[in-house]
N, C-alpha and C positions, 0 to 999 in steps of 0.2 A: 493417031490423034484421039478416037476415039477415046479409044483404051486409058489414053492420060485423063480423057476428062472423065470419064465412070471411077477410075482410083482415086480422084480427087474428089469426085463426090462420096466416096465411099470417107476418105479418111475428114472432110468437113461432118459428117454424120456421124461420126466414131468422134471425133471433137465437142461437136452439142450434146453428144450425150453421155459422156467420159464425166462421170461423179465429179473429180478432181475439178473440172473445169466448172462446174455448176457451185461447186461448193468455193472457189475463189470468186464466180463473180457474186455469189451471198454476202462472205466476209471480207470483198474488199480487197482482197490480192490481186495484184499486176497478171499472175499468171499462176497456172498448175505447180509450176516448178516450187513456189514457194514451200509447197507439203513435203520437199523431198529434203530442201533444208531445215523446215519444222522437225522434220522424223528423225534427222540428224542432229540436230540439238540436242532431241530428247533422250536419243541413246549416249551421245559423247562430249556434252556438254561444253560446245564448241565457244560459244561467246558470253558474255561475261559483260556485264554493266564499267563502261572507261575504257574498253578497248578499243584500239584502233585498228580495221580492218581494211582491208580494201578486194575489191568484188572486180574481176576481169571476165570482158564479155558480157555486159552487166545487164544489156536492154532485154528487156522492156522496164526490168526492175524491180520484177520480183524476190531475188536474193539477197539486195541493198534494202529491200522494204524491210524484210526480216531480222537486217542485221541491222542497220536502224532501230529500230523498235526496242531492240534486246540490249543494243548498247546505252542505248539511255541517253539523256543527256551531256551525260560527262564523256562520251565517247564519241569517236569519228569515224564517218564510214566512206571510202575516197572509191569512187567505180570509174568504169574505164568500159567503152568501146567503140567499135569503127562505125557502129550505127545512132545514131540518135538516140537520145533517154529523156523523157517526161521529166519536171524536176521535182524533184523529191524534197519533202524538209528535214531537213540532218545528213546529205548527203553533196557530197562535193563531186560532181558528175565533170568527163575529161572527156571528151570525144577524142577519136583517132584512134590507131596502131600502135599500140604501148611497146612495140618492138623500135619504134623510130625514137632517133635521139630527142625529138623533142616535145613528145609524149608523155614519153618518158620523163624528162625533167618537170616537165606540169605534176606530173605523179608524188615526185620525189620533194616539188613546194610546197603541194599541199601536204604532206607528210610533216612539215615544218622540222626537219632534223630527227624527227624521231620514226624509228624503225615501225613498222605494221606487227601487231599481235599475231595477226592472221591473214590469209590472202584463200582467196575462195573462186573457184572455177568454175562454171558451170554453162562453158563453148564446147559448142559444136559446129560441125561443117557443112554446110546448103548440104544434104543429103542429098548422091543422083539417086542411090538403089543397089548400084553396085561395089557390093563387098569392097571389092581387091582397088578400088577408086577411093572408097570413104575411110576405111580403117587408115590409111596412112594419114590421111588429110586429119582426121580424131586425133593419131597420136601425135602428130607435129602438135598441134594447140595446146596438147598437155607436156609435150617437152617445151613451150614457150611460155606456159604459164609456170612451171616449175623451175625454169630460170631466173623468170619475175622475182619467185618466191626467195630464190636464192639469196638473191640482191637485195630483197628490201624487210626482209624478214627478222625480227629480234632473236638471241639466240634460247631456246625454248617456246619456239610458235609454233602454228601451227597451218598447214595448207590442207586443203579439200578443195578436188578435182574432179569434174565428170572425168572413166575412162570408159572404154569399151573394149571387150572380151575379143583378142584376134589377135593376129600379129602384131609383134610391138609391143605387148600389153607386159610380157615379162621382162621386156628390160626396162622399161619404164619403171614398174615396182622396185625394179634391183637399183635403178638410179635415184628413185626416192630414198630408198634403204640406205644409201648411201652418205644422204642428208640429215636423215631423222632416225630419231630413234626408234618409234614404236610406227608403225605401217600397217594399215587394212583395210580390207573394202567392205562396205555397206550395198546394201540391195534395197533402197527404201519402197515401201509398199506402193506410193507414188508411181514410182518406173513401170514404166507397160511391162507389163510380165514374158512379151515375146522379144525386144528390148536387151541385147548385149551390154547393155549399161552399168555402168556399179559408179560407186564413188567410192575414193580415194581416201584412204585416211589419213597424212601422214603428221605425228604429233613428234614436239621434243628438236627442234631444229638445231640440230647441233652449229650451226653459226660459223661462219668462215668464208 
């Protein structure tokens, strides 16, 4: 017990003093994570003012903040997750399991008939510690948000995925490949550098 509580003071201490976190609560960001979709932006020029995206796994809500912002008015940004989310203005927030039927169709009303531009990832797993525990539990969320994508995606969109580096990670990419045309990972400067994490590129949704 010790033990948990000294690594948990350690990693609240690596938290307060982690730039990223300083510099979201300056400017206003939900969270760190928002610099990793900034970065993303800036290299692949993911969203686009009138688009319609939608963000799974969305809370706290700093990736919907983002894409908000960048959509503009004329655009929609529909999030989705099991835990509660603040509410945002320009964003249509869906509580629940977007794998259940009827999550899902909350998803698909507020979509109002028309297909999402983009669909954007950025779930993880209560992390125990252990490897050979957490990497599967990573890649199921990215093969269920790649499903999402599948279904609700226009045909040349685009999806962006946390993934992590371990088993699984290659057929994932091959199952993307499968979908899109053009596929790759990003390391944005954001991700703790000791962090198996990358993100997912995958652009060109071939539709079907």
């Amino acid at each position: 017990m010790a033990k948990k509580r000294s690594s948990s003071k350690a990693w609240l201490k690596e938290h307060r003093d982690d730039p990223y976190v300083q510099q979201a609560q300056r400017e206003g960001y939900r969270s760190r994570a928002c610099y990793k979709l900034l970065e993303l932006q800036d290299k692949d020029k993911l969203i686009r003012p009138g688009m319609t995206v939608l963000d799974l796994g969305s809370a706290p809500g700093g990736w919907s903040q983002v894409a908000s912002a960048l959509v503009g008015a004329s655009g929609k940004v529909i999030a989705s997750d099991i835990l509660p989310m603040e509410y945002l203005e320009g964003v249509t927030f869906i509580e629940g399991d977007f794998t259940e039927q009827e999550v899902f169709q909350q998803i698909l009303d507020a979509l109002e008939g028309k297909r999402a531009d983009l669909v954007i990832s950025d779930m993880a797993p209560n992390m125990s510690g252990v490897h050979a525990v957490d990497q599967p539990r990573a890649i199921y969320l990215v093969e269920l948000a790649l499903d999402m994508a599948r279904q609700v995606l226009a045909p040349g969109g685009t999806f962006v995925t946390k993934l992590f580096h371990g088993e699984g990670f290659d057929q994932v990419f091959a199952q993307a490949k499968d979908s899109f045309q053009k596929v790759l990972t990003r390391k944005p400067k954001a991700s703790r550098a000791r962090s198996s994490e990358v993100y997912l590129v995958a652009r060109a949704f071939r539709g079907g």
